[in-house]
Structure formats: C-alpha cells, structure tokens
C-alpha positions, 0 to 999 in steps of 0.5 A: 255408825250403823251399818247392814252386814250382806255377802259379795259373791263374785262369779268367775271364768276359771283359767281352764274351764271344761268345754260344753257343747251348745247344748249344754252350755244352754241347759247350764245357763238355764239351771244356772239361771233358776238356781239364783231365782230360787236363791232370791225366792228365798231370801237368801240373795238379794239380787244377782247378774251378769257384769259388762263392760268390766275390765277384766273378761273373767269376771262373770257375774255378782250377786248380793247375798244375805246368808250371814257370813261369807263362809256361809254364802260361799257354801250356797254359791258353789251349789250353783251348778254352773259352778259345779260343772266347772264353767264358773268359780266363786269368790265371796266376801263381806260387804257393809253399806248403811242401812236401808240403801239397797232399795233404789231401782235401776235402769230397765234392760231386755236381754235375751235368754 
C-alpha cells in the first residue's frame, strides 16, 4: 500500500496559561497568524486552523505539516510565538493518508479577525 507521510501538529491551552492584556492577546494572535502563513508560503505546512465544536475545550487548533519527521515539525511549531509566549502548547505526530488526498476543498467561512 502507498501511502503520503505529513506531520499532525495539535495546538493546545496549557493547563495554566500566563495572562495578556487585550492588547497582547491581539498582537499574539496576529503574529501567531502570519507565522502559519509563512509556514504555508514555504511549503512547510499544508494547511492549519482553528478547531470548533471540539469536545475538549483545550484543544485550539491543528495544522498539517510536510517537514518530514515529527520531531522536526515540532521543532518548527514551538517557534510559533504564541507558543513561546506560553498562550499554546505543541503536540505532534505522524500521519499517513493515501496519496494525493489531500486536495479536496472545503465549505467557504468568514471569520473575523
């Protein structure tokens, strides 16, 4: 069987996560923001984004890497500056799916921000 090798990179709440003021939770989510887009830009991260109506709260976000390893898609994530700030927490993993099926659009949404 052939399979595509990518990374699962899960973005969690930590149990006690430092508070921010308004304003920087703002400017965190910005640069959280542009930092996937440039992760995408290059090639790195196939595609990312917020979770909803997910059973457990902490869960925030997953993004799909092509870095090779685990390890190596970790390492990129905790770069992310929401993460180094504290505000989310990286887990990572490999994911296989058979090849070429990760091109099917999804149903259009606006949010803001």
């Amino acid at each position: 069987m052939e399979l595509e090798q990518f990374q699962l990179v899960l973005l969690r709440r930590p149990a006690d996560p430092p508070e921010f003021s308004d304003e920087e939770g703002e400017r965190l989510q910005r640069a959280h923001r542009g930092f996937y887009q440039s992760l995408r830009e290059a090639g790195q991260v196939v595609t990312n984004g917020p979770v909803i109506d997910q059973p457990d709260e902490a869960l925030r976000g997953i993004a799909i890497f092509a870095a090779g390893s685990a390890d190596r898609a970790r390492e990129i994530a905790q770069a992310d500056p929401a993460v180094v700030a504290g505000r989310l927490e990286v887990e990572a993993m490999t994911w296989w799916c058979p090849p070429g099926t990760m091109v099917h659009g999804g149903v259009p949404i606006t949010i803001d921000g």
